[in-house]
C-alpha positions, 0 to 999 in steps of 0.5 A: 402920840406915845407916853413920851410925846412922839409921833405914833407909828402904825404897828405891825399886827404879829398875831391874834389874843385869846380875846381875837384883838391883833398883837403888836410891840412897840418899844418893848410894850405889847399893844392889843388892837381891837379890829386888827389882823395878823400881817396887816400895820394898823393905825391905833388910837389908844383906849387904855394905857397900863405900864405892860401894855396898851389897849387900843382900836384900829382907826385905819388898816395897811395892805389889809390881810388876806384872810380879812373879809367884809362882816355879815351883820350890819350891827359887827363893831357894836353888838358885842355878840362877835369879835370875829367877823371881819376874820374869814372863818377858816382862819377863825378856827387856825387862830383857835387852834394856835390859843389852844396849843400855846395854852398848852405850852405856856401854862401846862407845859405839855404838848399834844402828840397829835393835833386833831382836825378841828371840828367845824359847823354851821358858820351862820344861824348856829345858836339856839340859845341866847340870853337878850337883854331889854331897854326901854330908851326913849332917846333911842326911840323906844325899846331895844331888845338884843346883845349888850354893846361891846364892852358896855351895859348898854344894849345894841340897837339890832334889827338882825342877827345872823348866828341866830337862827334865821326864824330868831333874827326875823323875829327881833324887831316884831320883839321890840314891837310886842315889849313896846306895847306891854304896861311893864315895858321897864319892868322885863330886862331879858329874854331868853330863846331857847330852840328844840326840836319842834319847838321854840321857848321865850322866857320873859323875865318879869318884874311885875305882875301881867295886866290882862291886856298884857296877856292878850298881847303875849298870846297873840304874839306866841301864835303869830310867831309859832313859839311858846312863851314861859314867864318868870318872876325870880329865880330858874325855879319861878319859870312856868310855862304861859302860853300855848301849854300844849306846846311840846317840851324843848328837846335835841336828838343825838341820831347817831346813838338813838338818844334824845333829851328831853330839858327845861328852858333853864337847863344847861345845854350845848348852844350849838345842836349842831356842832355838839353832835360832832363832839359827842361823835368825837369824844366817845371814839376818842374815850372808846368804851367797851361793854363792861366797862365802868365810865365816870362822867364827871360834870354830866349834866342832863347826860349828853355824854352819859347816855352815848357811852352807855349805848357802847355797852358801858356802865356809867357813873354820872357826878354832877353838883345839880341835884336837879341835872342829876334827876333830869338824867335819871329821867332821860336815862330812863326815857331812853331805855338805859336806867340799867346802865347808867347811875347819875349822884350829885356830888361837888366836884370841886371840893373832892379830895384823893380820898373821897376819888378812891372811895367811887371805887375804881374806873377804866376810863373817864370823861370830864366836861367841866365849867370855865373854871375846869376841873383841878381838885378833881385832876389832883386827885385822880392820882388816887384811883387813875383810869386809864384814859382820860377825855376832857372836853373843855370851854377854857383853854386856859384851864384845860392846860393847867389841869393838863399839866397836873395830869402829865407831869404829876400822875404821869398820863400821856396827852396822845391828842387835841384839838379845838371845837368851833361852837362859837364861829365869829367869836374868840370863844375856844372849845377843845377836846383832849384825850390822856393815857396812861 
């Protein structure tokens, strides 16, 4: 039924949200439909009702869309881990590249010269780091371990997950078995994976102390599952390593540029090895730095970018407001034979004023890989100092728009190009890379 009385209608499905629910109107008010696709009419029932929109579920698809496909995992519709499966991949991507242009447009008022060919990747088993939440429910049977329900603090009976890697989701319900046996079973309310190179981490997060027998468990466990086990019992600065502690340390490679980067099992990096190969690739052509350049990598991080610029012959400034990324930089700058060409200082971005940009002494070009909130007291001030290209790589395109604006219509860059960057297949998340001249 409708606000007035009437007999709801199906509504046609006209196009995806950022958040991968389908769009409809009906009588002047837009209605976001979880479980719809564009060009299927949906039968909704209503969920939330506000006096600009509806939120509501299809409880049942006409003429269901080409593109609609049967998802993998059997827990889809409850595991609020994917929004996307019943959408065929390839589509995934075009509904991305569509946020991101009419982000662009909308918010920034800008438009790309060029579009660029998104970037692609595994479609399955691509995530090699994950935060799994821990329940002990005794009306669900026992302990779950797994994603959070969609929209709800409850966690998702999951007895496999398909964007982990396939040694991860086979390792899930053995999870559930070893948490079961432990004496503080309600007192671990997560763990997080975390795969390497040649090896893979849990670090359980405990709320009390270990029993002996508990200890026992954990070991046997690591070595039947080949992985190594940290604990931690506050914050990131709590998490020691438990068992094996001759387990090699998590790393990932980028082969193309020779570099590989050493990282704790709480520090940042990209969540797909794979995908975040392609990117770097991408982001170093499109920025283009020459021997005897001078670079700024704003946001730097453990130097995922840094170090690839630096293996083009140029000198490269790294900021970062963790003083503790800033020293694993260092380290890895170092490991890889690159500590005469790179700097790394620990600076807030997010508070930087003109002032202080132009006192970093001028730079040819700049990369900027900032968090959601992306990077607008940086973008204002660049006006102060501006390189001569920009490259922003972006987890938000909503941000990455308003920032685009601040660098177009206010310091006069061009937007020569961008594009999306699928890190996260079967979820609405949306990556984009951006290149600005001036």
């Amino acid at each position: 039924m409708t606000a007035d009385g009437r007999p709801r209608r199906p509504l046609k499905v006209e196009s995806l949200d950022h958040e991968g629910k389908g769009v409809a109107h009906e009588d002047g008010k837009v209605v976001f439909i979880e479980g719809a696709l564009p060009g299927e009419t949906a039968h909704i029932r209503v969920t939330r009702s506000r006096t600009a929109f509806d939120v509501a579920v299809a409880d049942r698809i006409e003429h269901p869309s080409s593109q609609r496909v049967t998802p993998q995992c059997p827990h889809f519709g409850v595991c609020g881990g994917c929004s996307l499966q019943h959408l065929d991949a390839r589509a995934q991507v075009a509904a991305k590249q569509r946020v991101l242009e009419d982000n662009l447009a909308r918010i920034g008022a800008v438009r790309p010269e060029i579009m660029l060919a998104a970037i692609h990747g595994p479609t399955w088993g691509y995530r090699y780091r994950a935060r799994l939440s821990v329940r002990d429910v005794h009306k669900k049977g026992g302990v779950l371990v797994g994603f959070h329900e969609r929209k709800s603090s409850y966690v998702a009976d999951m007895s496999e997950c398909h964007v982990l890697p396939r040694r991860w989701s086979d390792r899930l319900l053995p999870l559930r078995r070893l948490v079961e046996g432990l004496s503080i079973r309600d007192r671990m309310p997560q763990i997080e994976i975390a795969c390497g190179e040649s090896v893979d981490v849990m670090v359980l997060r405990i709320l009390a102390p270990l029993t002996k027998g508990d200890e026992t468990l954990l070991r046997a466990f690591a070595d039947r599952w080949h992985v190594c086990i940290y604990l931690q019992s506050k914050g990131p600065e709590t998490i020691c390593r438990f068992h094996p502690m001759d387990a090699p340390e998590l790393d990932y490679i980028l082969p193309e540029f020779d570099l590989r980067f050493p990282f704790g099992p709480s520090e940042f990096t990209q969540v797909n090895h794979a995908v975040n190969r392609v990117l770097v690739s991408r982001a170093i052509r499109l920025l283009d730095p020459q021997p005897g350049e001078r670079v700024a990598d704003m946001f730097c991080g453990l130097g995922n970018f840094s170090l690839p610029i630096a293996r083009r012959g140029a000198r490269v400034v790294g900021y970062e407001g963790s003083e503790g990324l800033v020293r694993r930089a260092r380290e890895t700058s170092a490991l890889n034979g690159l500590s005469d060409s790179t700097t790394f200082e620990a600076r807030d971005l997010f508070t930087i004023t003109p002032e202080q940009f132009a006192a970093l002494g001028q730079f040819d070009k700049m990369l900027i890989d900032p968090p959601r909130d992306g990077a607008i007291e940086l973008v204002k001030s660049v006006g102060a100092a501006p390189p001569n290209r920009i490259v922003y790589v972006s987890c938000a395109p909503g941000t990455l728009a308003r920032d685009a604006g601040v660098l177009v219509n206010v310091h006069g860059y061009r937007l020569r190009a961008a594009g999306v960057v699928n890190m996260f297949p079967h979820t609405a998340h949306v990556e984009s890379i951006a290149v600005f001249d001036r």
